[in-house]
Wavefront OBJ file of the C-alpha trace (Angstrom):
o trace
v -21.430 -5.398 -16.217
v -24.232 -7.845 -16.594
v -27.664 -7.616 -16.276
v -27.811 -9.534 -12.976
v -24.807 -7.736 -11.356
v -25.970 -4.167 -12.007
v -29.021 -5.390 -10.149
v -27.118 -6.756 -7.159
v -25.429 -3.450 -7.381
v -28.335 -1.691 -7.613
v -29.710 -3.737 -4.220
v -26.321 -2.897 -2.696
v -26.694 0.475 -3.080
v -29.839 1.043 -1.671
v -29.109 -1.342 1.070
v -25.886 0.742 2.240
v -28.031 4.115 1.782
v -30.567 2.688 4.120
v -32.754 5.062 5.635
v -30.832 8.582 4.057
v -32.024 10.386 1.593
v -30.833 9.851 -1.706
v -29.544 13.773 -1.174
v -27.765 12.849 1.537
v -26.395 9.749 0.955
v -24.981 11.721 -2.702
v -23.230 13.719 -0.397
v -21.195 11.208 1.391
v -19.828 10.032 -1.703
v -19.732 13.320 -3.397
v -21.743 12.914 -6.344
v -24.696 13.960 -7.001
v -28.452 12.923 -5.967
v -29.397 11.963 -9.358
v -26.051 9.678 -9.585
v -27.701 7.652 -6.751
v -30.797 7.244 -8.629
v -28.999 5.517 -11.709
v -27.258 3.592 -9.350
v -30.619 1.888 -7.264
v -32.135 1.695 -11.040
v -29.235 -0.134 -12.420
v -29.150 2.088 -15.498
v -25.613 3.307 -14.378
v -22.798 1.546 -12.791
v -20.326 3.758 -10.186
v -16.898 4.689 -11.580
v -14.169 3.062 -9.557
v -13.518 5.477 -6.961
v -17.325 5.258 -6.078
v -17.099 1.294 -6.067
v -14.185 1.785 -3.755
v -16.567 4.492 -1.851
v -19.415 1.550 -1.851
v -16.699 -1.163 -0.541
v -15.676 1.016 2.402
v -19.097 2.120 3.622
v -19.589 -1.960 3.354
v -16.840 -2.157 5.108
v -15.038 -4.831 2.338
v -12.178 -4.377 0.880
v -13.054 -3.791 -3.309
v -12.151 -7.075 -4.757
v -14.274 -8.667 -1.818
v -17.106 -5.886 -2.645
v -16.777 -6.721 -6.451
v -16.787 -10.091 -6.140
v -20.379 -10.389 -3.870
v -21.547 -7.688 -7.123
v -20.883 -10.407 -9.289
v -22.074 -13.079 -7.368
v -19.206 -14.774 -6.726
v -17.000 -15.012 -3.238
v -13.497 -14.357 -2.080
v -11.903 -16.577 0.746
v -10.261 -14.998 2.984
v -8.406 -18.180 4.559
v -7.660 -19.402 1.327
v -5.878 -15.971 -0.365
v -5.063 -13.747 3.178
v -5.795 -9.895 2.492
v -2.574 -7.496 1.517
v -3.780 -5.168 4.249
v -3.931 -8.058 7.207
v 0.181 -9.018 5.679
v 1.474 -5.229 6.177
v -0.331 -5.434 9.371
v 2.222 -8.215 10.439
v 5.132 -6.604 8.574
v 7.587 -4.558 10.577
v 9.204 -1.026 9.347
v 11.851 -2.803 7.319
v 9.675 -5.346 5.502
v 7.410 -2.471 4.659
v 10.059 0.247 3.283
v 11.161 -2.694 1.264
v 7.404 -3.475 -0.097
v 7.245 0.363 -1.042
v 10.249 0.426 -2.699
v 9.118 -2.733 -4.619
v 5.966 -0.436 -5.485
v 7.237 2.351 -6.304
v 9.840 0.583 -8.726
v 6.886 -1.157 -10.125
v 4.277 1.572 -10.990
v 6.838 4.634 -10.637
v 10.289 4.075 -11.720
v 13.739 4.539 -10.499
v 14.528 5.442 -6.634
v 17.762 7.340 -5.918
v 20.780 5.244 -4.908
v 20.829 6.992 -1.294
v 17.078 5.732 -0.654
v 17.467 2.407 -1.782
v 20.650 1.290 0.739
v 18.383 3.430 3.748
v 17.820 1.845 6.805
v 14.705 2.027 8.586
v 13.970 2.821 11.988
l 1 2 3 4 5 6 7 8 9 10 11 12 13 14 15 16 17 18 19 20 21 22 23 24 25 26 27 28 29 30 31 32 33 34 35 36 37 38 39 40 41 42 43 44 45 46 47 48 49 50 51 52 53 54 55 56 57 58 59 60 61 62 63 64 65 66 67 68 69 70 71 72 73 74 75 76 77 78 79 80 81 82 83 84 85 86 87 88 89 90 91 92 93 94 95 96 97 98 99 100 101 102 103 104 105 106 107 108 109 110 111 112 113 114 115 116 117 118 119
């Protein structure tokens, strides 16, 4: 991560900690205080369950929350969210997307799931 970004992070960070503790702010994302303190110093950058932490308390999805890090910007209206799509998908559409998924990243589904109708 650049120089600039860890400082936007940095910014970030301290802006979603607002008036908590470092202490208790650690706590909420279960790490510790000194963690925090790398973080609002930009000497360390969060892993990527603690960016996806960071996104959620910003209430962005991560790519959205990554992409204002790095000083750049997502539109919405121009590439529409995967969570707002399942939101419009019903039960069928959806089994189907997870069996895509889990095809994808975890192999072969048994015969019987694959020919299952939803309800």
């Amino acid at each position: 991560m650049d120089h600039q970004s860890r400082l936007r992070l940095a910014q970030t960070v301290k802006t979603l900690r607002g008036e908590a503790s470092q202490i208790e702010f650690a706590k909420t994302l279960d790490v510790s205080q000194s963690t925090i303190a790398s973080w609002e110093k930009a000497t360390n950058v969060p892993t990527l369950e603690n960016l996806e932490k960071l996104a959620e308390l910003s209430g962005q999805l991560p790519e959205e929350f990554l992409a204002n890090i790095y000083g750049r910007t997502i539109s919405t209206q121009e590439c529409p969210t995967v969570a707002f799509a399942i939101t419009i998908m019903d039960n069928q559409q959806i089994g189907c997307l997870l069996m895509q998924i889990g095809k994808l990243f975890g192999g072969d589904l048994p015969d019987d799931i694959e020919n299952k109708k939803l309800d």
